[in-house]
N, C-alpha and C positions, 0 to 999 in steps of 0.2 A: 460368516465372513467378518474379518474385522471392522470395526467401525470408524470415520471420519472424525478427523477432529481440528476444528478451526482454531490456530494457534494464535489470536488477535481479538481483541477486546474491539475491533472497531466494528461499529455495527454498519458502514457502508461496506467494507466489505462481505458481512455476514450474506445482507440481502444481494452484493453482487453474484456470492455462490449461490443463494437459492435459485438463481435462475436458471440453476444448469441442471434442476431437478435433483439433485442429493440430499440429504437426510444427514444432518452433521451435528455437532455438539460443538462447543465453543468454550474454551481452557486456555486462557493471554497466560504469555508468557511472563516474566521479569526481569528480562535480560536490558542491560542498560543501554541507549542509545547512543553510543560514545564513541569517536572515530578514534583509531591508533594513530599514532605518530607518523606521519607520512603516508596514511592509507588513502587512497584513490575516492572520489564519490561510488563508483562501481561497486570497487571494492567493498565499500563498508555498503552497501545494499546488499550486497552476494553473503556477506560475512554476517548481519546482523537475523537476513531471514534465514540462515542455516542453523544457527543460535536458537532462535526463537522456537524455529522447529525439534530440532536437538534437547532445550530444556523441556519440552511441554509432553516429549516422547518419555524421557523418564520416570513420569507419572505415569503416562498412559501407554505402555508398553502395549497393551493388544491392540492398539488402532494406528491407522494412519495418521499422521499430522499434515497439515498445510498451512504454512505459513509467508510471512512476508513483509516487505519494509521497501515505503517509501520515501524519496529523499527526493528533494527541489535544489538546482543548482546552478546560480547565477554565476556569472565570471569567476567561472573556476570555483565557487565557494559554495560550501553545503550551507543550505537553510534548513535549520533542525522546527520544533515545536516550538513555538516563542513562550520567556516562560514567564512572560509579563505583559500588559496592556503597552508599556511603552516599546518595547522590543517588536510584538507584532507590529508597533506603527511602522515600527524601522525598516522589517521587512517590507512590506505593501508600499511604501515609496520605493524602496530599493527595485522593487518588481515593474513600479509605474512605467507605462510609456515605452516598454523592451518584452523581450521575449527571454525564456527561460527554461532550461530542460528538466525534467521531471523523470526522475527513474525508478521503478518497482521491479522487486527482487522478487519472485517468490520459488517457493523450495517446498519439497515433497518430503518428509521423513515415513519410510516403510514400519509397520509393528518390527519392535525391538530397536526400532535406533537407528538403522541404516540408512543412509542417503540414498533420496531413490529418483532424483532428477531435479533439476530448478530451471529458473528461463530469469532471464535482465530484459524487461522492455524500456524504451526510449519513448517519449514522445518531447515536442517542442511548444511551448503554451507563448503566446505573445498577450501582455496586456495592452489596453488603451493606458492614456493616463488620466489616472486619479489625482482626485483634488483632496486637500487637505481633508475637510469638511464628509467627503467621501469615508475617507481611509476612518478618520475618526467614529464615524457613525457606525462601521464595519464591525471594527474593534468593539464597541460599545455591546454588540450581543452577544459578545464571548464564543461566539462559533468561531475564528483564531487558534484557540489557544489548543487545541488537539490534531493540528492539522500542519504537516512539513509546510515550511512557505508561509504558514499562516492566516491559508485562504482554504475554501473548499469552494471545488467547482463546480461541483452539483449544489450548493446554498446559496446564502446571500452574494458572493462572490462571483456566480454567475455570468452576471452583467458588467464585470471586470474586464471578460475573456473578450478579445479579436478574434484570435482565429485559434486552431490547436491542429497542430500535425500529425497525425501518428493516432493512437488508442486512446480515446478518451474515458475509458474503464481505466484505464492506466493512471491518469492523471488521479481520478475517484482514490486510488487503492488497492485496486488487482484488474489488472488485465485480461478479461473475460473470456475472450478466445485462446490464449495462450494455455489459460490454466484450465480450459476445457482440454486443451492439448497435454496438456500436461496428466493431468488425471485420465483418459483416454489410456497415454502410452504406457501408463501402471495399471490398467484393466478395471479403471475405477469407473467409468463413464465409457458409454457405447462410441467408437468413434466417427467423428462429423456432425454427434446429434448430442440433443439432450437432453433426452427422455429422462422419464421419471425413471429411479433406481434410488432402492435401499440401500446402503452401504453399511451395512449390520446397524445396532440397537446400541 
């Protein structure tokens, strides 16, 4: 049977698939994070994990791909990876004191290339407000700088969070029910459970 293969270098989501019992390999893509001209927040999540998926199938033609991309979106505006200590500050005030939608793409590519399902989940993250002092201290252990938003909500950032609507695997990186659903509907995962299963070598 062919084999899995995780199209993301991010190792939160690596350990969010492990929980669903698979046996996977792990091959990030290099596809550039860059929205088009007028493209939608949606859009460039739908658009970036099909990409990621898409380049990594190339390589790896006899296996499945799964891939994904999350994006954080305040008033209308994507918060990408900050690519500086002073830019995450920007973000982490900009986030202070409000709430803000968070969306993950993830997408299935079949061996050979074929698209073979994706899901858009939604969740809403509201912070308390942070204080200068706060956000600075944050920023200082570089856990920022790999992360949409410029927070992770599973780390130091934690203690930021008020409340979170929706999937909080979502927020993480991959939304864990969905993409059990998801691999289920392609015969990869038993479905409703998540039993241990090889998904080829």
């Amino acid at each position: 049977m062919p084999g899995l293969v995780l199209g993301s270098a991010s190792p939160r989501r690596a350990a969010l698939l492990r929980q669903l019992g698979l046996d996977f390999s792990v091959c990030p893509s290099d596809v550039p994070e860059v929205a088009a001209a007028g493209e939608t927040a949606t859009d460039l999540a739908r658009r970036l994990a099909r990409e990621k998926g898409t380049a990594v199938a190339r390589s790896r033609t006899d296996a499945w791909v799964l891939s994904a991309d999350t994006i954080v979106v305040v008033d209308g505006a994507v918060l990408g990876k900050p690519a500086d200590a002073a830019e995450a500050g920007q973000m982490l005030r900009r986030l202070s004191d409000r709430a803000h939608e968070v969306f993950t793409a993830v997408a299935l590519t079949a061996p050979g290339g074929a698209p073979a399902g994706e899901v858009l989940v939604r969740s809403r993250v509201e912070f308390r407000p942070l204080s200068a002092a706060e956000i600075d201290a944050y920023v200082a252990t570089d856990e920022p700088f790999d992360k949409a938003g410029a927070y992770a909500i599973q780390g130091g950032a934690a203690h930021f969070v008020r409340r979170v609507d929706g999937s909080h695997t979502n927020v993480v990186g991959l939304p864990i029910d969905e993409t059990r659903d998801l691999l289920a509907r392609a015969g990869l995962l038993p479905a409703g459970g998540a039993q241990k299963r090889t998904v080829g070598r």
